[in-house]
N, C-alpha and C positions, 0 to 999 in steps of 0.2 A: 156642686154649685147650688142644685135645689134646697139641701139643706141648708147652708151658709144664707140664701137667700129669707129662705121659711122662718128664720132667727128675726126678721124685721116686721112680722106680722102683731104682735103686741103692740106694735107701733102705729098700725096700720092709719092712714089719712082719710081713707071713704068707704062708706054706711055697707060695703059690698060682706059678705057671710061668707068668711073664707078660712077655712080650716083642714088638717089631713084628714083623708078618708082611710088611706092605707099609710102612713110614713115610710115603712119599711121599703115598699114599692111606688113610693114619690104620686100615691095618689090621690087630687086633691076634689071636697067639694064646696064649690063657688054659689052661693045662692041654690042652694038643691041641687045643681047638676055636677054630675061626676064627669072627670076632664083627667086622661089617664097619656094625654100626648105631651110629651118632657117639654119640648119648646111653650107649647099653650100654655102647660102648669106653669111654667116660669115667666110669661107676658101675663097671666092672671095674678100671680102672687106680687111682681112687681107693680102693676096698676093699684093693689090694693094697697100698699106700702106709699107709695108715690107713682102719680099716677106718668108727670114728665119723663119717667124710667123707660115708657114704652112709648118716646116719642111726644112732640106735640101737634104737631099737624099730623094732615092723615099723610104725605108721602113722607115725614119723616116715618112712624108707625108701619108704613110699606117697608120704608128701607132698613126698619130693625128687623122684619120677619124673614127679608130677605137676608141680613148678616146672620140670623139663629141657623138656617141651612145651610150657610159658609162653613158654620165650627161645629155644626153638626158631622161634617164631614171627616173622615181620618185619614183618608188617602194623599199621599203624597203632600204632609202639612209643612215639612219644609219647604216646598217648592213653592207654594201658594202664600208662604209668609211672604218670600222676597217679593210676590205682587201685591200683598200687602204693603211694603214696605214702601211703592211708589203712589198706591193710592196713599198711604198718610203724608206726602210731602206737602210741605203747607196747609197740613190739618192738626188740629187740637186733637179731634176726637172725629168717630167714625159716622153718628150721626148730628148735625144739627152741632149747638154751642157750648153742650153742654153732656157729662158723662149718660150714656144711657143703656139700656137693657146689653144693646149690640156689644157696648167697649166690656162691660162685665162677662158675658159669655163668651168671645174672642178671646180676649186676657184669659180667662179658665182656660179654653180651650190648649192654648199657649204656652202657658204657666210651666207644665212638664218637661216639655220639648227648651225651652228656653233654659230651666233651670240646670237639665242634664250636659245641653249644649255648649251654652255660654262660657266664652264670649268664642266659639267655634262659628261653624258656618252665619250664623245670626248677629254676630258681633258687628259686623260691616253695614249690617241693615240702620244706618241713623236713626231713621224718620219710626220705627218701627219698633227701635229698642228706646227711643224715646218717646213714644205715646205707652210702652208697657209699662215703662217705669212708673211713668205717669199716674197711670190706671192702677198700678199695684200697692201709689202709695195712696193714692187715690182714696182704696176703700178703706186703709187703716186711720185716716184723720177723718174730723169733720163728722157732718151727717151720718156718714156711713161708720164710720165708729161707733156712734152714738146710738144708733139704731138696731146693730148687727153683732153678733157674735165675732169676732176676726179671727178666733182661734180656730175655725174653719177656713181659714184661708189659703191659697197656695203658700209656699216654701216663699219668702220674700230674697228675691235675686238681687244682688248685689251691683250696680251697673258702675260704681266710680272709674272701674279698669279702664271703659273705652273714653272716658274724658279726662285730656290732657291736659295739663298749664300753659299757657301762651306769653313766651317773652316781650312785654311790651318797651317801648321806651319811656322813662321818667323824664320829666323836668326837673335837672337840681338848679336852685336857684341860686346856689351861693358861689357856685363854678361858671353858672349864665349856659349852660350847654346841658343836653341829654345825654343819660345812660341808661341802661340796661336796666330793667325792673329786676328783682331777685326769684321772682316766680321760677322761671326757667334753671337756672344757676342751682336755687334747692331742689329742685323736683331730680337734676341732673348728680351733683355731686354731696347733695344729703345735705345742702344747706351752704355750703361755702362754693363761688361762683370763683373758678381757676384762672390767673392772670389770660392763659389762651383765649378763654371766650371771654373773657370780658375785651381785649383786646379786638376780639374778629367782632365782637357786637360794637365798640367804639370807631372802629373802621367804617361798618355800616351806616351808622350815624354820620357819621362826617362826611362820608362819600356822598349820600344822599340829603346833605345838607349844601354843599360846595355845589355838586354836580348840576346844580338846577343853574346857577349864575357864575359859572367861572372855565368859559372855553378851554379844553385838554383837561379837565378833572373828571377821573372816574370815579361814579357811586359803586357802591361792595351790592351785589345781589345773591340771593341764598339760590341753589338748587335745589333745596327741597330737602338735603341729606345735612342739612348740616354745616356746608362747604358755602365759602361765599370765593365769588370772584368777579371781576371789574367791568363795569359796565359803561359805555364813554358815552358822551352828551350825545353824539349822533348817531347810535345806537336807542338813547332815549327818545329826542327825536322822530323817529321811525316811527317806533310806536304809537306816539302820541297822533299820527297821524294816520294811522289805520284806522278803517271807518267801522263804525259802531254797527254790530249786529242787527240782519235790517228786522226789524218789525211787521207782523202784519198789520197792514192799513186796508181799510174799508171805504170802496166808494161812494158818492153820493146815490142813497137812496138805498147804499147795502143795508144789511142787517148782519151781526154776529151771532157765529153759529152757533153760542149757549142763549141766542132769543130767536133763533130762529125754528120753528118745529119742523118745518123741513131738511131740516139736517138729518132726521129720523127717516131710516127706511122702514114704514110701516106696509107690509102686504098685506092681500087678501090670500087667508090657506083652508084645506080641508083636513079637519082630523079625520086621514087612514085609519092609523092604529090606535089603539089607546089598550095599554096595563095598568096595574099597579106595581110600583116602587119593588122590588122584592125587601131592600132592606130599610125603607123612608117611611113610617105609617099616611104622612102628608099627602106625599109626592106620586102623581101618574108621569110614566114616559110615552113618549107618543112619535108618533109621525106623521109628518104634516107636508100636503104636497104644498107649494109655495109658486108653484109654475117655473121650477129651476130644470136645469141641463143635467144637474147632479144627482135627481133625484131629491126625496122627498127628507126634509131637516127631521133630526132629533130632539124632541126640545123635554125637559121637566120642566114640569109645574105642578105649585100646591093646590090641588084642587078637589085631594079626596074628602077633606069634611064636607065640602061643600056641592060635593055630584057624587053622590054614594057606590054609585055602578059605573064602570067605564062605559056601557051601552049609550050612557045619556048623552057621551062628550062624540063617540064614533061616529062621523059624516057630517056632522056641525063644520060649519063656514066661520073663521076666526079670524082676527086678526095678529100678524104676528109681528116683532119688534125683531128685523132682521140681521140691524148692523149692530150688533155686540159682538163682541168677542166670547169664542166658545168657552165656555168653564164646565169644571165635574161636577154635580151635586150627587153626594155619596156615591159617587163613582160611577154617576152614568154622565157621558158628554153632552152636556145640553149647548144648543147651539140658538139659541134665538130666547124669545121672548111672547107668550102669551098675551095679549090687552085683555084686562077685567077690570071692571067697575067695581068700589068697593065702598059700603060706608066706613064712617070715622072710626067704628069702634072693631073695623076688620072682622065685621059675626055673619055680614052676607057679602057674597062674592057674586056676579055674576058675567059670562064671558060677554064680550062686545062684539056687537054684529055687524058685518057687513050688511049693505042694502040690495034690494032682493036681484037686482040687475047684474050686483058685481061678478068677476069671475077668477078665477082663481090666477094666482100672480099680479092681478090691478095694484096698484100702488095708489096709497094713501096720500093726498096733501091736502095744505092749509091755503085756502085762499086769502089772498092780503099779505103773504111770507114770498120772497124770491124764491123761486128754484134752478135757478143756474149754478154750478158745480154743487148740488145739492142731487143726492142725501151725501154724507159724509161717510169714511170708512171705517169700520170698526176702531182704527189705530186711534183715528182722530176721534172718534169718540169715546175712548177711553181716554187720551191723555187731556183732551179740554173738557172731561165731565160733562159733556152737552148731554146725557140725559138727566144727571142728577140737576141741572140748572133749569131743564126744560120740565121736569116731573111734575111739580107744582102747577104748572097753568093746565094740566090735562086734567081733565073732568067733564059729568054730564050736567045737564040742565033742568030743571023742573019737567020735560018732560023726556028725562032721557037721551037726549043729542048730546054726542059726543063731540068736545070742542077744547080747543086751546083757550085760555083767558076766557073768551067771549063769543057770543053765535055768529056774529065775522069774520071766527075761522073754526069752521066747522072741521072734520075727519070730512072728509069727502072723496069719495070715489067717483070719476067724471064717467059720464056716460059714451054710448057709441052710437054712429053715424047710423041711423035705420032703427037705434033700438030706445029704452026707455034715455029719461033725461038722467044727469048728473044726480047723487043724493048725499045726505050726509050717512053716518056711522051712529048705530044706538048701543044702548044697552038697558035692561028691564030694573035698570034702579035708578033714581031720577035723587040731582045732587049726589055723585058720587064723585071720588076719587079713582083716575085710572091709572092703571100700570101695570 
C-alpha cells in the first residue's frame, strides 16, 4: 500500500520535504526527520498528497489512527470484518463524508481475504461488501486515478454476483392494468418470461389490486421462495392493524444518549503494569486498577512515540473510557480506553489527569447532563455510536480543563464528605483534542 500510496507524491498539495530514505524498507524522510513506523509513513505521505486523507478535524484524524491499528491487525480478520460489516450500516465511509486514509488501508487490508473468499463467508456482509466495492472503485477513477499509479492496486473483485434484478410491476397503458417488468423474466429464463410466471405475477397484480375494495377477494402474496398464495382482506386487515414498532421517546428535560456525555463511563485508574507491544512498535499493554471486583483491565494504547519508557506511564493516575466493548489490537485484548489530549496535527499526546483528591474507581461526569440510567452499556454504545457522536465536544481549554463543548461541563470528579472539594480533569496541553 506504502508503495501505491508513494506514486502521489509528485503530486503532492503542501510545501512539506517528503521523500524515501530507504524505499526498499518503506523508509521515509519528512522535513529532516526519519519516520520508519508503516502507519506514521503512511499519515505523513498522505498529508503531503492531500492533506483531508488524514481526516479533517482533529477527532476525525483520531479516528483514522485508530482504524490504521484495526488493519494493522491479522488475527482473526474474518471475524472482525462481519463487525465491520455493522459498523458500515448506514455509512458511506468509515471516517467523516468523505474517502479517507482509514477506507484505503482497511480496503488493502481486505483486498486479499475478499478476493480469495468471495462471495464465501463475506458475500452476506452487504453494508461491508458495499463500501469495498465502493473504495475499490473508488481509487481507480477520479482524483485518485489521476494522481496514483493503479497498477499497484489490489486484484479488483468483481461484486455483480451478490446484486439481483427485482421484478417490479409496469403500467401498460394501452391494456389500462400492470404487468410484470421483464427484469426478472430475463435474469430467470435468459430473456423470455414463461407463460407460468407471467401468470403467478398477473395473479399478484390483480389480487392486490381487488383485494384492497372488494369483500371475499384474495391478493396472491409471495413466500419469499417463489410461491405465491392467497391472502383474504381479513387477514390484510390484521395487519394493518398491528401497532407500529415503539420508538424511543425522551422526556421533558431528557437529553439523548449521542448529546449526552454521561452516557460515558469514564473512571479514575492506576497504571499497575506497563510493557511494550511485543509485536506493535506504537502500542504499550498495561494494567490498570479501575476499583473493579475483577481485578485490574487490560487496555492497549499508542503511546510509545510519545512516553519513550514504560517507567514514565507505571503508577500514573489515568482516566479510562470504560464502556466499549473489548477488541484485539494485534492480538492483545484491550478492554477499555485511555483519555489523552492531543493537538490537531496528533505530534503531542499527553495523558489526562485526574484531580489530586480523586481515587481510584471515582467516576467521571458532566455537570448540566442527566445521569439517571446513565452511563450506558457497552452494547448501546456500540450500536447508537454515542461515542463517535460524543467525540467531538471533548476537549481542553486555554488552560488545560478538560470539558465537554464548554467550561459548564467540565470532567469532574466530586469530592467527599471530610475531604477536599469537587474538581475538574486536566491535561498539560491547553486547546486539545481528547480521546
Amino acid at each position: 500500500m506504502l508503495k501505491w500510496l508513494a506514486t502521489g507524491l509528485p503530486h503532492a498539495t503542501t510545501e512539506h520535504k517528503v521523500h524515501w530514505e530507504d524505499e526498499e524498507h518503506f523508509v521515509l524522510r519528512a522535513d529532516g526527520d526519519i519516520i520508519k513506523e508503516p502507519n506514521t509513513v503512511a499519515r505523513v505521505i498522505a498529508k503531503a498528497i492531500t492533506p483531508e486523507l488524514t481526516g479533517v478535524l482533529p477527532v476525525e484524524q483520531g479516528q483514522v489512527v485508530q482504524w490504521q491499528s484495526w488493519a494493522s491487525e491479522t488475527e482473526d480478520i474474518l471475524g472482525r470484518a462481519v463487525e465491520l460489516n455493522t459498523f458500515l450500516e448506514g455509512r458511506s465511509f468509515l471516517v467523516g463524508a468523505a474517502p479517507t486514509l482509514a477506507d484505503i488501508q482497511i480496503y488493502w487490508a481486505l483486498a486479499k481475504v475478499v478476493a480469495l473468499s468471495f462471495p464465501g463467508p463475506l458475500g452476506g456482509s452487504v453494508a461491508l461488501m458495499r463500501w469495498f466495492d465502493q473504495i475499490q472503485n473508488c481509487l481507480r477513477v477520479g482524483a485518485f486515478a489521476m494522481s496514483h499509479d493503479v497498477t499497484h492496486l489490489p486484484q479488483l473483485v468483481p461484486m455483480h454476483s451478490i446484486f439481483k434484478p427485482v421484478a417490479m410491476p409496469v403500467y401498460d397503458r394501452s391494456k389500462g392494468q400492470e404487468r410484470v417488468g421483464a427484469a426478472a423474466s430475463a435474469h430467470e429464463g435468459g430473456g423470455t418470461a414463461s407463460k407460468e410466471s407471467k401468470g403467478e405475477a398477473a395473479a399478484k397484480v390483480k389480487g392486490a389490486r381487488q383485494g384492497d375494495g372488494e369483500t371475499g377477494e384474495k391478493a396472491a402474496s409471495s413466500d419469499g421462495k417463489g410461491n405465491y398464495h392467497a391472502q383474504s382482506q381479513g387477514e390484510k386487515s390484521k395487519k394493518k392493524e398491528e401497532p407500529a414498532p415503539a420508538t424511543e421517546t425522551l422526556g421533558k428535560g431528557e437529553t439523548a444518549p449521542t448529546e449526552n456525555p454521561n452516557a460515558l463511563d469514564i473512571r479514575v485508574g492506576r497504571l499497575v503494569k506497563v510493557w511494550p507491544h511485543p509485536e506493535a512498535e506504537k502500542l504499550y499493554c498495561e494494567e490498570i486498577d479501575c476499583g473493579e471486583e475483577s481485578g485490574p483491565r487490560q487496555i492497549a494504547s499508542g503511546l510509545r512515540q510519545f512516553y519513550s519508557a514504560a517507567s514514565e506511564l507505571e503508577g500514573r493516575m489515568v482516566l479510562v473510557l470504560a464502556n466499549l466493548k473489548p477488541r484485539k489490537l494485534v492480538g492483545f485484548a484491550s478492554n477499555g480506553m485511555v483519555l489523552c489530549a492531543s493537538n490537531t496535527e496528533h505530534t503531542q499526546v499527553k495523558l489526562v489527569e485526574p484531580p489530586a483528591h480523586a481515587k481510584v474507581g471515582d467516576r467521571v461526569v458532566f455537570p448540566g447532563f442527566s445521569t439517571e440510567s446513565m452511563p450506558l452499556t457497552p452494547a448501546q454504545v456500540q450500536k447508537k455510536k454515542v461515542f463517535e457522536a460524543l467525540a467531538a465536544g471533548l476537549k481542553t481549554d486555554s488552560q488545560g480543563r478538560c470539558m465537554f463543548k464548554d467550561e459548564t461541563h467540565p470532567f469532574w470528579v466530586a469530592g467527599r464528605e471530610g475531604c477536599e472539594a469537587g474538581a475538574a480533569c486536566t491535561a498539560p496541553l491547553p486547546n486539545a483534542h481528547v480521546s
